[in-house]
C-alpha positions in Angstrom: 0.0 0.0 0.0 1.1 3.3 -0.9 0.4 5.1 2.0 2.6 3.0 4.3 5.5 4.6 2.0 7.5 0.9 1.4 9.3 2.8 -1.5 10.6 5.3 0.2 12.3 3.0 2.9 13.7 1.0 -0.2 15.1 4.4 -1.6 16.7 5.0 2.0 18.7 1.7 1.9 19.7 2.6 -1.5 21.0 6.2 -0.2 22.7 4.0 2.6 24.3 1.6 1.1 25.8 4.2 -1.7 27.5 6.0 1.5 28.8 3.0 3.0 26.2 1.6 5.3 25.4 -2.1 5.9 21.9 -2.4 6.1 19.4 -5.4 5.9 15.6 -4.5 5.2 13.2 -7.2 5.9 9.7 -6.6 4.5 6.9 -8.9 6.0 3.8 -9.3 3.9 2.0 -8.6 0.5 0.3 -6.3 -1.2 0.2 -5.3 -5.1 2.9 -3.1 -5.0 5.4 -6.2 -4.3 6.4 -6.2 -8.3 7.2 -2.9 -8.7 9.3 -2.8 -5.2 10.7 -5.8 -6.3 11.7 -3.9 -9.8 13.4 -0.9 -8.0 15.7 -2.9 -5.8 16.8 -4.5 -8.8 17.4 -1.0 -10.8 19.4 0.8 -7.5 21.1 -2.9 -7.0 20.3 -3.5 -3.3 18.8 -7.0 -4.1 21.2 -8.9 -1.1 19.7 -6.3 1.4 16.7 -6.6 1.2 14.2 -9.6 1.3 10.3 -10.3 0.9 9.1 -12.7 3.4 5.4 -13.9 3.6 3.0 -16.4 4.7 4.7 -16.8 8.4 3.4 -18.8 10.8 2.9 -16.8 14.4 5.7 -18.1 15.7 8.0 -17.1 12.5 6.8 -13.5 13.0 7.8 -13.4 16.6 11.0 -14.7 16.0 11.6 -12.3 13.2 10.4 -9.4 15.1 12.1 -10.1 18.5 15.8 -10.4 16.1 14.9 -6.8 14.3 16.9 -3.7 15.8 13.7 -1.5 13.8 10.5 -2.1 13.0 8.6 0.4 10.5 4.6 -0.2 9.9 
């Protein structure tokens, strides 16, 4: 969804890895944006930083949001 500005966040890691900055994005979920997001990580060439998870089981979530250092809804 547009209005929880995914895009943005992918154009951050972009700007941060450009200046130096290790940074893994994890992005829980789908929605119908998913091809184009997928499309600009390719073009700005942050593909091993970032990656789509989905269908997680409760427990999977938990886990995956007890290891995060940030969490952005």
């Amino acid at each position: 969804m547009s209005y929880k500005k995914v895009e943005d966040l992918i154009w951050a890691i972009g700007l941060l890895k450009k200046n130096g900055i290790k940074v893994k994005l994890v992005l829980i979920g789908r929605g119908p944006e998913e091809k184009k997001l997928k499309e600009i990580i390719s073009m700005i060439g942050i593909s091993n930083q970032i990656k789509f998870l989905s269908n997680l089981s409760r427990k999977e979530l938990v886990n995956q949001l007890k290891s995060s250092h940030l969490l952005c809804l």
